[in-house]
N, C-alpha and C positions, 0 to 999 in steps of 0.2 A: 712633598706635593703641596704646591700652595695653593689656597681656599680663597673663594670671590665671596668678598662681602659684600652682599645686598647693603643698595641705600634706601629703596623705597620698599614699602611692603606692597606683596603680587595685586592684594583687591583696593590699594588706595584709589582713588578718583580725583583725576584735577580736575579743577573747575575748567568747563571749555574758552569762558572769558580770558584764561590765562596759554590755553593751547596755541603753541609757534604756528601751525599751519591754520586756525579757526579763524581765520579771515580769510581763507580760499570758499570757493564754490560748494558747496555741498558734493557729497559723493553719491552717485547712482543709489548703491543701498539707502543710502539717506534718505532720499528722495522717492524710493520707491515705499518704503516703510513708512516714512510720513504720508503719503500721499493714500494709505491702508489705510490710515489713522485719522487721519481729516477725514475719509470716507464716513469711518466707523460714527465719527464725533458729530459729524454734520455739519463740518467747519472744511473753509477755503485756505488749502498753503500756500503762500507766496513762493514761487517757483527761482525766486533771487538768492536764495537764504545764502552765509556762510554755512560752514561745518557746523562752528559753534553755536550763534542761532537754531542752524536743524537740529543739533543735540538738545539743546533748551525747549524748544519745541515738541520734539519725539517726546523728554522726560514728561512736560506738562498734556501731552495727548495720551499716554499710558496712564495716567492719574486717574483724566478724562471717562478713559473706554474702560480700565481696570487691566488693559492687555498690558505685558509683558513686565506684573507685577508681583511679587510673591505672595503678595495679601488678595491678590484675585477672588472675587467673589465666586464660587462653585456654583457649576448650574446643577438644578438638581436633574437626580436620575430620573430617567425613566421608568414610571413602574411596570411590571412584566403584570401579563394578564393574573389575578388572584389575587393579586398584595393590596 
């Protein structure tokens, strides 16, 4: 039986400046997820973006809002009536 050698490891990330298709159109999701995200931030997306742009963009509007980070700030709970 012969075995496929991974060349790149599963969680690397290219840079989008170097993505073959990051000069097309942004993608619907893209577009819709940014346009969360400028909501949240209080900022206008340019509706032209590439992919990679939108990528760059998404990355720097999550910084922003704290969404879709691991280091997301907790909101705190609720207290129940007593506490």
């Amino acid at each position: 039986m012969a075995t496929r050698k991974q060349t790149t490891h599963p969680t690397a990330e290219k840079d989008p400046t170097d993505w073959v298709t990051g000069d097309e159109p942004m993608t619907g999701p893209q577009e819709s997820y940014l346009n969360t995200l400028a909501r949240e931030a209080g900022e206008e997306v340019n509706a032209d973006l590439t992919k990679a742009e939108a990528s760059e963009k998404i990355d720097e509007l999550q910084e922003k809002t704290g969404r879709g980070t691991a280091n997301k700030p907790k909101k705190p709970r609720a207290r129940k009536k007593g506490e």
